[in-house]
DOGU-654671 format. One line per 10 residues: number of its first residue (from 1); their letters; for each residue x, y, z of N, C-alpha, C, O. Coordinates in steps of 0.1 Angstrom, whole numbers, plus 2048, in hexadecimal, padded with zeros to 3 digits. Example, Ala and Ser with C-alpha at 12.3 -4.5 7.8 and 13.67 -1.06 7.14 Angstrom:
1> AS> 884,7C7,84E,87B,7D3,84E,884,7DF,84E,88E,7DF,855 | 880,7EA,847,889,7F5,847,881,800,84F,886,80B,850 $
This chain:
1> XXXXXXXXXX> 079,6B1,3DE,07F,6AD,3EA,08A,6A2,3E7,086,69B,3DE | 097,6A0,3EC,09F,69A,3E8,0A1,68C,3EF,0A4,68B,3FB | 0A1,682,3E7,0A2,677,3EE,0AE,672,3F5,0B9,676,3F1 | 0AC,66B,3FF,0B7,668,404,0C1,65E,3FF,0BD,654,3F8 | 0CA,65F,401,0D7,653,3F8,0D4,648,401,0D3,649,40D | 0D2,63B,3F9,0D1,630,3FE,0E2,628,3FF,0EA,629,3F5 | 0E6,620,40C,0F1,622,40B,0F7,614,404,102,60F,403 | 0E9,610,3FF,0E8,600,3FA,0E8,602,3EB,0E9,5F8,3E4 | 0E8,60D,3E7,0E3,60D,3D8,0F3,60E,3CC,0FF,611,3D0 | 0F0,60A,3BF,0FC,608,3BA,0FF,613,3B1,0F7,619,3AB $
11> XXXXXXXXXX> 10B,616,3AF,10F,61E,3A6,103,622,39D,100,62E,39B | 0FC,619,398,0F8,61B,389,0E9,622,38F,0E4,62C,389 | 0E6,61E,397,0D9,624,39F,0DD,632,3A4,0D6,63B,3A1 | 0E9,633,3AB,0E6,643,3AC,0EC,64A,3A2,0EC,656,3A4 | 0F0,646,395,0F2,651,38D,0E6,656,387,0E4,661,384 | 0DC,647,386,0CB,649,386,0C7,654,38E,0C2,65E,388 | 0C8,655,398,0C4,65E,3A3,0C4,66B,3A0,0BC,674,39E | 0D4,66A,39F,0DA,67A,3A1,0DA,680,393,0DB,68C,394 | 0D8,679,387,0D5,67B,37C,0C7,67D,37B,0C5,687,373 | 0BF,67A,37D,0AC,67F,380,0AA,68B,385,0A2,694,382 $
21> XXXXXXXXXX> 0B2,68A,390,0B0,69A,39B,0B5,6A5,394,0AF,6B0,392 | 0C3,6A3,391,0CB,6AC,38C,0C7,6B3,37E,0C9,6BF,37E | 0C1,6AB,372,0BA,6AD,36A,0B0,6B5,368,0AE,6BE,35F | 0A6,6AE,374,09B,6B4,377,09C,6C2,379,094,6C9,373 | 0A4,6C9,382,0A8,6D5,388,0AC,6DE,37D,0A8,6EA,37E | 0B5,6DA,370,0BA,6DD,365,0AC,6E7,360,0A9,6F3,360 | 0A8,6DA,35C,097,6DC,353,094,6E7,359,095,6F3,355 | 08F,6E4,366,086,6EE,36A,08B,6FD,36A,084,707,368 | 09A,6FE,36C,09C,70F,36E,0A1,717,35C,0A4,722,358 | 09F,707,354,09D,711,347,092,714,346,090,71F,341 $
31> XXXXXXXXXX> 086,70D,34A,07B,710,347,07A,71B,350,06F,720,34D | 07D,721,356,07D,730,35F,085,739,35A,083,745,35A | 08F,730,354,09A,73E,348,090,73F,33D,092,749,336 | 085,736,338,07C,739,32A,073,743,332,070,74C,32A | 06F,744,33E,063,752,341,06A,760,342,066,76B,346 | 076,75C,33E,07C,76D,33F,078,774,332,078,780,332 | 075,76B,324,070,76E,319,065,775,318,062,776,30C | 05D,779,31E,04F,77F,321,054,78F,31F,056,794,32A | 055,794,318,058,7A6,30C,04E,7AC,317,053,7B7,31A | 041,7A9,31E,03C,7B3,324,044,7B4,32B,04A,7BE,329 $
41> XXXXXXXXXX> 04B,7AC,337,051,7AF,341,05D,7B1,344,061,7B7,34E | 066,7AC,338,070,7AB,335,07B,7B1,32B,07C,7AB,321 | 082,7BA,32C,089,7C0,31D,096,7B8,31B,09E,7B7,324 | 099,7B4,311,0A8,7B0,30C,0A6,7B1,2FF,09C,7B3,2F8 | 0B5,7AF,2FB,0B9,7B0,2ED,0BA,7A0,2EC,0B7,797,2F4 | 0C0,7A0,2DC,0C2,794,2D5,0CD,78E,2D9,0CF,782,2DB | 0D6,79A,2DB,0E4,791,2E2,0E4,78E,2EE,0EE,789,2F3 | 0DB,790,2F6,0DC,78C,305,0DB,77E,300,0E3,775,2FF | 0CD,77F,2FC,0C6,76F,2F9,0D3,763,2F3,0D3,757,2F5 | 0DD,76C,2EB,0E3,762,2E4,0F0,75E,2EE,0F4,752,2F0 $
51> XXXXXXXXXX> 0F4,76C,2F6,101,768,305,0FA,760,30F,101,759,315 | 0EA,761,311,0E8,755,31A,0E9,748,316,0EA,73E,31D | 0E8,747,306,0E2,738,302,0F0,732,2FF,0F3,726,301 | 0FA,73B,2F9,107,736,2F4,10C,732,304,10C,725,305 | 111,738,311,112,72F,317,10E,726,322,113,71F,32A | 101,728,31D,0FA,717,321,0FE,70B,318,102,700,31D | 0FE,70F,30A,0FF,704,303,110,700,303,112,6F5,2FC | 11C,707,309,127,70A,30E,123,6FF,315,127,6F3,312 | 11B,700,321,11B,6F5,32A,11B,6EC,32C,121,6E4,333 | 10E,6EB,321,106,6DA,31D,113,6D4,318,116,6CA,31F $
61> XXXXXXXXXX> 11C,6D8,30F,125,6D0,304,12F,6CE,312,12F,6C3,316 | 138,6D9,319,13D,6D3,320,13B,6C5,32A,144,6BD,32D | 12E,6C5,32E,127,6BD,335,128,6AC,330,12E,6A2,335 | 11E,6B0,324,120,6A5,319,12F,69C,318,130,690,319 | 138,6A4,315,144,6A1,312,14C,69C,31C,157,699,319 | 148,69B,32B,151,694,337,146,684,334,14B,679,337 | 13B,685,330,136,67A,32B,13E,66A,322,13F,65E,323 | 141,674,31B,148,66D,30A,154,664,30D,15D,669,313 | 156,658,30A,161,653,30E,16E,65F,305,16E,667,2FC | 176,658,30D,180,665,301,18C,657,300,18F,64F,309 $
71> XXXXXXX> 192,658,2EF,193,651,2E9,1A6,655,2E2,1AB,65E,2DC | 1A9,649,2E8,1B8,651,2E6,1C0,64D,2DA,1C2,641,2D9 | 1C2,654,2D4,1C7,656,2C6,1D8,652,2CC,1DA,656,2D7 | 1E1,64C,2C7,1EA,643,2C4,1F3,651,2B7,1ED,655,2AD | 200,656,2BA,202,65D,2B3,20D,659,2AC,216,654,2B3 | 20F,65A,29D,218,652,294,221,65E,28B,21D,669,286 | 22B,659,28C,234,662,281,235,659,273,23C,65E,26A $
């Protein structure tokens, strides 16, 4: 259930927030992409496994990377 935004609360607190929920949500629907692994019920190949994972992990790094300070190089002749 989603909490309501406090309209008192500071930057650093709702990235807490929205960063717990958001997270949380993450987790849980890989762990629902790990029960599609179950061979009784399930048929795929190896490259499915590998086009789902390559672009997830596509995601993560994009993700990651709006993170990162980015760092500006000064360019010299």
């Amino acid at each position: 259930m989603r909490k309501p935004a406090n309209k008192n609360e500071t930057p650093k607190e709702r990235f807490k927030r929205l960063a717990t929920l958001r997270t949380n949500v993450v987790i849980d629907r890989l762990r629902i992409l790990g029960n599609l692994s179950n061979r009784q019920l399930y048929d795929y190949a190896e490259e499915d496994i590998d086009k789902i994972f390559s672009v997830i992990n596509k995601q993560v790094k994009a993700a990651k990377g709006k993170f990162e300070r980015y760092t500006r190089h000064e360019f010299k002749l």
